[in-house]
C-alpha positions as MATLAB code, in Angstrom:
seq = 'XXXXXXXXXXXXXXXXXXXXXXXXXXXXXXXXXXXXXXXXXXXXXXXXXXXXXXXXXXXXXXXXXXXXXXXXXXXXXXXXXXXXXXXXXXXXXXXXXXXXXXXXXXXXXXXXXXXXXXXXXXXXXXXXXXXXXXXXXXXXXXXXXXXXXXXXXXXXXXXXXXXXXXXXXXXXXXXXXXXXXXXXXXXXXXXXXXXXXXXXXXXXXXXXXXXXXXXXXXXXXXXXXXXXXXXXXXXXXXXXXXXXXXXXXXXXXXXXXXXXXXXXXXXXXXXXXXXXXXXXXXXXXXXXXXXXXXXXXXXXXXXXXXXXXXXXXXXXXXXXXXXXXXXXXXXXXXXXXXXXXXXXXXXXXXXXXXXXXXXXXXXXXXXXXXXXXXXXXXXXXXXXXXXXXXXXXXXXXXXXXXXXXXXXXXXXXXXXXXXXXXXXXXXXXXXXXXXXXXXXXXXXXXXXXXXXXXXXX';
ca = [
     -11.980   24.857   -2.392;
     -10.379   26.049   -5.391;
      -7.358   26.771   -7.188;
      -6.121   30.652   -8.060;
      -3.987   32.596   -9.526;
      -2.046   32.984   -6.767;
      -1.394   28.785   -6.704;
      -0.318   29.150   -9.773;
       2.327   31.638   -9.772;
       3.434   30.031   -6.834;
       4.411   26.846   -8.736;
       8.372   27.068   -9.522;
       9.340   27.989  -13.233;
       5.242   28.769  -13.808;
       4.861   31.413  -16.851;
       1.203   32.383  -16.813;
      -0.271   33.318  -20.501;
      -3.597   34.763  -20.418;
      -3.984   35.121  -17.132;
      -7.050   37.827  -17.328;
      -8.551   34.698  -18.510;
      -8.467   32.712  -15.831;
     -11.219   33.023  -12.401;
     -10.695   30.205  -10.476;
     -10.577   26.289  -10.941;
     -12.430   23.718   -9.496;
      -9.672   21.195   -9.438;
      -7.186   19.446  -11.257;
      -6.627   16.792  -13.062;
      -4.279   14.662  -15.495;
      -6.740   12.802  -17.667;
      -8.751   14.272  -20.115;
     -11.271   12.214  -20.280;
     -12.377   13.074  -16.379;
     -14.719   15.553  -16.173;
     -12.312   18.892  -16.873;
     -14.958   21.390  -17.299;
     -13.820   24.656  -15.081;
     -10.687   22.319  -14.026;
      -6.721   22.838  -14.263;
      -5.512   20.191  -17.010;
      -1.825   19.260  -16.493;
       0.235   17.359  -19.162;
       2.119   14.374  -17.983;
       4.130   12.237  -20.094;
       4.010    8.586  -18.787;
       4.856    5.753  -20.024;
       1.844    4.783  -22.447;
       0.661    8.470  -22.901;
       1.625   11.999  -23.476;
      -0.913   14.415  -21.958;
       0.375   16.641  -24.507;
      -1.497   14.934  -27.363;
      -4.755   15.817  -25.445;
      -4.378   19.479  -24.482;
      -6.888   20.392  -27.411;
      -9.399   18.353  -26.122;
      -8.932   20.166  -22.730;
      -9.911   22.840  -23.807;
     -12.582   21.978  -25.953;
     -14.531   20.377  -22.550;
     -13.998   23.563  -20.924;
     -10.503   23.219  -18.697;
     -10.148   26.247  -16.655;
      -6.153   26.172  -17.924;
      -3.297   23.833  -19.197;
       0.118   23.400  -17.601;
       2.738   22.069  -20.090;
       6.100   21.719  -20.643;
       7.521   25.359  -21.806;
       9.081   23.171  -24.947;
       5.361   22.748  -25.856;
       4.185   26.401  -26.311;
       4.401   27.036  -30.031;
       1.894   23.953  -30.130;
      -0.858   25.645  -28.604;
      -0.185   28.977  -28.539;
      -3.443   29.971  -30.931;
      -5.704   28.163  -27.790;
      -7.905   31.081  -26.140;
      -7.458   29.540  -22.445;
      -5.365   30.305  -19.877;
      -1.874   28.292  -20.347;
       0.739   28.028  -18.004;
       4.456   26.466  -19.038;
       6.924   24.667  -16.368;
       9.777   22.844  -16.562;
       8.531   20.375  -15.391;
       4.994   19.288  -15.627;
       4.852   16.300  -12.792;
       6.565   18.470  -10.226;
       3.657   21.584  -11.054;
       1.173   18.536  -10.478;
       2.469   18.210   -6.961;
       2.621   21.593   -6.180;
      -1.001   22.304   -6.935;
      -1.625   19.347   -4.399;
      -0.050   20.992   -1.625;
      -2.164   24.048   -2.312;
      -5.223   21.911   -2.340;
      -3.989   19.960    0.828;
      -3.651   23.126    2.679;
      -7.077   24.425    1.704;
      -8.358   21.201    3.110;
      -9.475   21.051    6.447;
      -9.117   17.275    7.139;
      -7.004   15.529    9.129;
      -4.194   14.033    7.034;
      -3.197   10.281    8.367;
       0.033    8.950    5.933;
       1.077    5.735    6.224;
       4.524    3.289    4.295;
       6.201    0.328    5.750;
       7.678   -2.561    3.543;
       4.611   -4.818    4.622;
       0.390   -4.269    5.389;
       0.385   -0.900    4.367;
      -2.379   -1.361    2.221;
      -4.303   -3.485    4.347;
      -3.811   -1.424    7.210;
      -4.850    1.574    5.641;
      -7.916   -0.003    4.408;
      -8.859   -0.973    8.101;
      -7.948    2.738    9.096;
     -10.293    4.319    6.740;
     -13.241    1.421    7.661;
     -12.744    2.318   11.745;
     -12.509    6.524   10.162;
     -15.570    6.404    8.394;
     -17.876    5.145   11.617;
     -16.947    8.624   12.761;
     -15.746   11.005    9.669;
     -16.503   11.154    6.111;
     -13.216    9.644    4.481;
     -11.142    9.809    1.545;
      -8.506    7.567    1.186;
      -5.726    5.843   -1.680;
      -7.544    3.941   -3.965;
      -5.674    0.974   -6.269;
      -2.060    1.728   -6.768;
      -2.145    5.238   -6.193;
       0.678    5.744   -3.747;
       3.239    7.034   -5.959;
       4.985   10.369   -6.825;
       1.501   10.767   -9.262;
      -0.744    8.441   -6.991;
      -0.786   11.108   -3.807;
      -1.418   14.029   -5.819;
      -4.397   12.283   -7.169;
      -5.546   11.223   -3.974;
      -5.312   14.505   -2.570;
      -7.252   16.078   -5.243;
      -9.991   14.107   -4.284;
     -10.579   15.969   -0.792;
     -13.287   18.500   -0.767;
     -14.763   20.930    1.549;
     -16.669   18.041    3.103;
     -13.647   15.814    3.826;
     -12.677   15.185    7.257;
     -10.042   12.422    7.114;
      -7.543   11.545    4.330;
      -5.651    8.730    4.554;
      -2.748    8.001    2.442;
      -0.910    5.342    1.561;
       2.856    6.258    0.728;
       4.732    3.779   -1.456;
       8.537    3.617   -2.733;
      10.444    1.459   -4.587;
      13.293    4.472   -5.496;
      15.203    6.816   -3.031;
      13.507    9.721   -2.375;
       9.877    8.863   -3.734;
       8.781    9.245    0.487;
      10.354   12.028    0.488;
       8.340   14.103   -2.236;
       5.244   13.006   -1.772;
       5.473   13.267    2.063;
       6.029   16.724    1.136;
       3.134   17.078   -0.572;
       0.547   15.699    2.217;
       2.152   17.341    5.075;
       0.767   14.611    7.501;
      -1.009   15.271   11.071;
      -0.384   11.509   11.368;
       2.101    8.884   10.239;
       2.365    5.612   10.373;
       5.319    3.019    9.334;
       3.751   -0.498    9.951;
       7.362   -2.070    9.566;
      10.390   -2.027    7.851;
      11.935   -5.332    5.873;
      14.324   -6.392    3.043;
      11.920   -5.047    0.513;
      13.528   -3.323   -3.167;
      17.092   -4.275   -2.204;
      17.873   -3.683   -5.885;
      16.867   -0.082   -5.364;
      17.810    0.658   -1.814;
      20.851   -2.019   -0.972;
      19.952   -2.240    2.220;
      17.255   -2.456    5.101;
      18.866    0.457    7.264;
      18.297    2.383    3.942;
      14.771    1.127    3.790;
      13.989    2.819    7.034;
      15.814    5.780    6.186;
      13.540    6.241    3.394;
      10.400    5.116    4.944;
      11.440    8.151    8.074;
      10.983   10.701    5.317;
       7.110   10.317    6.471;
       7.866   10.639   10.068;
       9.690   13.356    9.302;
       7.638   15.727    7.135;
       5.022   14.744    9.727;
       7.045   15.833   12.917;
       7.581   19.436   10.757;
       4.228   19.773   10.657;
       3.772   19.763   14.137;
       2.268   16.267   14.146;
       1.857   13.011   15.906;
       3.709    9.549   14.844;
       2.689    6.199   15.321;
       5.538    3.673   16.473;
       5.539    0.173   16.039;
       7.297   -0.865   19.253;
       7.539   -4.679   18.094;
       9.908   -3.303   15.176;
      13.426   -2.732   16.445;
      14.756   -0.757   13.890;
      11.725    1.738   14.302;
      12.206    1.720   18.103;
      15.441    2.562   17.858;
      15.259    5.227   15.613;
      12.211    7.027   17.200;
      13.747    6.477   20.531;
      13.760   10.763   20.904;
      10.970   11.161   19.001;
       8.677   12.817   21.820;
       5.499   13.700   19.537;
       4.864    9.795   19.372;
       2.399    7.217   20.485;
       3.955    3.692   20.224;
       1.810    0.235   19.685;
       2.495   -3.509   19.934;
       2.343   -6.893   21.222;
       5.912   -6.494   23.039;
       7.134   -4.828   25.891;
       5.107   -1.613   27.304;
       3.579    0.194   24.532;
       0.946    3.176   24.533;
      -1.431    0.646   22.935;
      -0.903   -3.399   23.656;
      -2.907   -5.990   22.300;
      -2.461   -9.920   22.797;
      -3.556  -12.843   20.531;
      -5.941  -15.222   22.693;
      -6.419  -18.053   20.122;
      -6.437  -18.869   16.825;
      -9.814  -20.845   15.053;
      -9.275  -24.056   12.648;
      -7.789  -20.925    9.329;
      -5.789  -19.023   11.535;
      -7.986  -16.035   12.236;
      -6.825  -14.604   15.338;
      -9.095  -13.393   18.480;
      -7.273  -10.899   20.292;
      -7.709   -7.946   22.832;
      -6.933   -4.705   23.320;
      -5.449   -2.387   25.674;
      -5.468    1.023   25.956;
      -5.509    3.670   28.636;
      -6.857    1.049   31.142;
      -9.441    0.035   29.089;
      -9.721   -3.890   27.503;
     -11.593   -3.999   24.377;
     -11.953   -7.982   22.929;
     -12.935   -8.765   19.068;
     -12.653  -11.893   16.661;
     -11.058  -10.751   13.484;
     -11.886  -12.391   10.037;
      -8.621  -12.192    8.545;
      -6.116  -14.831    8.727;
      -2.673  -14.895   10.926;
      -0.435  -12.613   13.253;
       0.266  -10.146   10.414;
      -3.282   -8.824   10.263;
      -3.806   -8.685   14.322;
      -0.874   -6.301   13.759;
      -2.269   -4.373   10.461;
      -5.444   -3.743   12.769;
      -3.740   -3.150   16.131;
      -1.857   -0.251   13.967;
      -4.834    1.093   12.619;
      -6.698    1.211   15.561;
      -3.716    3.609   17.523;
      -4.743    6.194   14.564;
      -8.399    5.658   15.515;
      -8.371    5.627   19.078;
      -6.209    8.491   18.890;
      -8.742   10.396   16.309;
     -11.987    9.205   18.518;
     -13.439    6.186   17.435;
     -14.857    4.773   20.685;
     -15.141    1.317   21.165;
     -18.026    0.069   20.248;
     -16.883    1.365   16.789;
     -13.554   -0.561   17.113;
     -15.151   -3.943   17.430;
     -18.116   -3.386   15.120;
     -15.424   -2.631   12.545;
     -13.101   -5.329   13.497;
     -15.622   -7.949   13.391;
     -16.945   -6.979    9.915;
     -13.851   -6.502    8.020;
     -13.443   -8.288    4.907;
      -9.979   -9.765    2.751;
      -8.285   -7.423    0.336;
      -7.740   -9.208   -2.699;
      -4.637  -11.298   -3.043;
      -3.362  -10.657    0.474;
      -4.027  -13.963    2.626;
      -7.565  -14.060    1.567;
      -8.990  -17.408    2.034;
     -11.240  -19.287   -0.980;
     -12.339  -22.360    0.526;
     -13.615  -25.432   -1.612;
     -15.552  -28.575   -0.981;
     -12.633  -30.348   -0.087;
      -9.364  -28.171    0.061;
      -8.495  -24.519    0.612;
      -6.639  -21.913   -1.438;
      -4.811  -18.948    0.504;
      -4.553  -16.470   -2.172;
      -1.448  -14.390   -1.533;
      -0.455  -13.486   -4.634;
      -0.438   -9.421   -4.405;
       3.429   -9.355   -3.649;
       6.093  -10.971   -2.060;
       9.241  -10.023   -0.032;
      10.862  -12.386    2.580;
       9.001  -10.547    5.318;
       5.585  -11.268    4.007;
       6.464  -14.818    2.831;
       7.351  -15.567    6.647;
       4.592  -13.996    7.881;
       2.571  -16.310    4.866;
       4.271  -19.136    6.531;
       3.223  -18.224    9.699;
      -0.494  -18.539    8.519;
       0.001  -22.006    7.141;
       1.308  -23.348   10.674;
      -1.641  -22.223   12.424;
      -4.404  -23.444    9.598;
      -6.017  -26.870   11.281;
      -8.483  -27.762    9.352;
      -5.645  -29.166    6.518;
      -2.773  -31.362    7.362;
      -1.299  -31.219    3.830;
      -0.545  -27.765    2.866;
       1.030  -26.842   -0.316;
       3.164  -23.790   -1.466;
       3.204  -22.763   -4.807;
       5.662  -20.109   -4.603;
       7.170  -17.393   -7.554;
       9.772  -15.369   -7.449;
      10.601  -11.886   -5.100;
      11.504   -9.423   -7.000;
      13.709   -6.331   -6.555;
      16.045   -7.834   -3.951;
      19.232   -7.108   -5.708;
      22.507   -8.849   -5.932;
      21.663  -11.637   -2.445;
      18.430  -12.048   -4.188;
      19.495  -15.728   -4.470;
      20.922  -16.209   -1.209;
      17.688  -14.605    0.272;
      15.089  -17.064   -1.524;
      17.170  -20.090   -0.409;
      17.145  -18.514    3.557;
      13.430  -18.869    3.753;
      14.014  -22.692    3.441;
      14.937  -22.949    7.054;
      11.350  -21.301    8.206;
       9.249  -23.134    5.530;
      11.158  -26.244    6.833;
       9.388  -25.990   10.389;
       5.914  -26.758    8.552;
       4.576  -30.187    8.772;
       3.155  -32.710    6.058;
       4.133  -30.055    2.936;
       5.804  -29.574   -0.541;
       6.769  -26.809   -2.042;
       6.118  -25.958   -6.137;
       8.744  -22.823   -7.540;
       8.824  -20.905  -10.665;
      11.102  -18.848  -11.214;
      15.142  -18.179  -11.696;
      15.311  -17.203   -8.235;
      12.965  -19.616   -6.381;
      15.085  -22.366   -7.871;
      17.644  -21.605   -5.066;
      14.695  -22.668   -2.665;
      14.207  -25.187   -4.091;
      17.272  -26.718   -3.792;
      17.777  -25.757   -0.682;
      14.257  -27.002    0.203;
      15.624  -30.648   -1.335;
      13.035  -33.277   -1.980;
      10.488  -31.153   -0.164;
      10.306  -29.190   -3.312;
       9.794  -29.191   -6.725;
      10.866  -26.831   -9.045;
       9.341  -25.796  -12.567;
      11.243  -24.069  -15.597;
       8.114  -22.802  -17.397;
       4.537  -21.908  -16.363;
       2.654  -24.199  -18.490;
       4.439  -27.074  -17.001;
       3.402  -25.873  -13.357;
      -0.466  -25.246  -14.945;
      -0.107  -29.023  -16.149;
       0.986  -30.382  -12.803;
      -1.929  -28.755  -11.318;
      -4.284  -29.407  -13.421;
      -3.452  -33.587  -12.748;
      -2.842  -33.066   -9.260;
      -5.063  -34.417   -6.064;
      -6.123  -31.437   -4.307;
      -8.453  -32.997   -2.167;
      -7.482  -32.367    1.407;
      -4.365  -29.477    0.956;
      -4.545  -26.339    1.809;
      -2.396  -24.383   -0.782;
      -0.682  -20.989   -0.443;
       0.204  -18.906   -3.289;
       2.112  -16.618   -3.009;
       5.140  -14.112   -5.481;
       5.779  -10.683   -6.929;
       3.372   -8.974   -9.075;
       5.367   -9.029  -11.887;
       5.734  -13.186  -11.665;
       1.762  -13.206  -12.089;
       1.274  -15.772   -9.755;
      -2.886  -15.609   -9.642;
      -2.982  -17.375  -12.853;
      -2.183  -20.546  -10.655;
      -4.952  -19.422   -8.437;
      -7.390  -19.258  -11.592;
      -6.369  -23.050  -11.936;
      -7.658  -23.843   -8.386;
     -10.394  -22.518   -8.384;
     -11.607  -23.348  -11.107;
     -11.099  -27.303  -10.650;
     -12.712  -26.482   -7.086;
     -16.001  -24.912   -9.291;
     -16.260  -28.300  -11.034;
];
């Protein structure tokens, strides 16, 4: 797999200097201080760096050619390297990922939704690799630059890549669903998630269908959560489609048996006549369905069953999403990855079904990005948190403060973070279970830091 001259002059607005100079790269990448040797360097500008400033030192390791901004040029023109100006240096980065994409061989599996994506695609690429060797999304990586990366990662060797597709602007799915050109695509589920972007949840879906889209164009396969029925709905013609869920009649069914003491769900699975029966060791409803979704892709890509239940059984937490830290005497569910009122329910949901605690406690911070209702929407939840027994409920946060009025003396609410770190600190924990749980920017596992580390003493 490499890149050539023909990629190149394939990229929109590309002006090629040098171009005797150039064989054939390697790969591509964005930081210089990767390995760049007989690699394509592109410039980005974000929001700490300029790639600009490190062009030089590109070519000093041995890039096979820089792509900058045309503005650029007079900087470097004296460099004896291959250099190739654009308009636009991001958008050249994602055209050289399609090229590499389509030199690939592996099966692309894409996957969005406002909820689990991450976790599901983890537990994708876990049942994947009993069967292929896999590439997938690491960190954060599922943006307009995140997907390009990811895909840059394939090589000849790769048989699966799966890729996790995030948005928080219209038309993010869009481009970078573009760019993969899916075989498969998932949408786990579609909520009131960036509001302040989007304004509403039918224009949620509408961007999240970008993937289903692209994928569909590329003569591919989509995976429908039947349980969802604004995904139903709109995938109702969709005949290219294999549909999943706990509802109804789906391609794929599965049913919660039980719960143990934490909420970790046993469960089976149906699936052309066949019943296939695991324990998972993850807690609550919303992970039965992050694996139920995951295992459609497999089934559908081969992974037998033995596979399936070897993989569900050994699965472990993602950080900060519902994963359990359990203390001598009380229990921290450590949610604190990201909030939106969809996940905070299905949070909820976890703490009803956890036995081994009658108190439970939820320290709560704000959701972010819900727009001008964001208010309204945090003091809606109080009616679901309301159907717990023996809890309170700690906010911080401008917005949380609406739940906790609405929440009345169930709830109190805190104006700064070192007064919440002070209550904690004093407080009993002995016998709660606690939930924490907010948006990333509201930095919620600090609070977590503070329980565990009085459960360490």
């Amino acid at each position: 797999m490499r890149i050539n001259l023909t990629d190149i002059f394939n990229i929109p607005s590309a002006v090629i200097y040098e171009p005797d100079k150039f064989t054939s790269a390697t790969g591509v990448v964005i930081d210089s201080r990767k390995n760049v040797k007989g690699k394509i360097f592109v410039a980005i500008k974000g929001k700490n760096f300029d790639g600009h400033n490190f062009v030089r030192e590109a070519a000093e390791k041995g890039a096979a050619a820089v792509v900058i901004n045309g503005k650029y040029l007079p900087d470097y023109d004296d460099l004896d390297i291959t250099i190739v100006t654009v308009r636009n240096t991001i958008k050249a980065f994602g055209h050289l990922a399609l090229a590499w994409r389509r030199k690939s061989k592996a099966k692309v599996i894409s996957l969005t939704g406002s909820n689990g994506k991450t976790t599901t695609k983890e537990m994708l690429a876990k049942l994947l690799e009993t069967k292929f060797k896999v590439v997938k999304t690491e960190s954060n990586n599922n943006n307009h630059i995140g997907v390009p990366l990811t895909i840059f990662n394939v090589d000849s060797k790769t048989e699966a890549l799966v890729l996790e597709h995030g948005t928080n602007h219209p038309g993010e799915i869009d481009y970078t669903a573009k760019i993969a050109e899916p075989d498969y695509a998932l949408i786990t589920n579609i909520g009131a998630s960036h509001l302040q972007y989007f304004g509403d949840v039918e224009s949620v879906l509408r961007e999240k269908f970008f993937l289903f889209k692209a994928t569909l164009e590329n003569g591919g396969t989509v995976f429908v959560n039947n349980d969802d029925p604004l995904l139903r709905k709109a995938s109702a013609k969709i005949r290219n489609k294999i549909s999943y869920g706990f509802k109804g009649t789906p391609d794929i069914k599965a049913k919660i048996i039980s719960y143990d003491n934490f909420g970790r769900p046993e469960m089976e699975l149906y699936y052309n006549g066949r019943v296939v029966k695991f324990k998972l060791p993850l807690l609550g409803r919303a992970n039965a369905a992050n694996f139920l979704a995951a295992s459609a892709v497999a089934l559908k890509l081969g992974v037998g069953k033995k596979a399936l239940i070897q993989t569900a059984e050994s699965l472990q937490e993602v950080k900060g999403r519902l994963q359990l830290k359990e203390f001598e005497n009380f229990a921290v569910i450590d949610d604190t990855y990201n909030s939106n009122p969809v996940s905070l329910i299905a949070a909820v949901e976890v703490l009803k079904k956890v036995k081994a605690y009658k108190r439970k406690v939820l320290i709560l911070g704000d959701m972010l990005e819900l727009g001008k209702e964001s208010k309204e929407i945090h003091a809606s939840l109080a009616k679901e948190i309301s159907k717990l027994k023996n809890f309170e409920v700690l906010t911080i946060g401008k917005n949380m403060k609406a739940l906790s009025e609405a929440l009345g003396e169930k709830a109190k609410h805190f104006t700064f973070r070192k007064s919440l770190k002070k209550y904690l600190n004093e407080t009993e924990l002995s016998g709660k279970c606690f939930l924490v749980k907010g948006s990333r920017g509201m930095k919620m596992e600090e609070f977590v830091e503070i329980l565990e580390r009085k459960g360490k003493e």
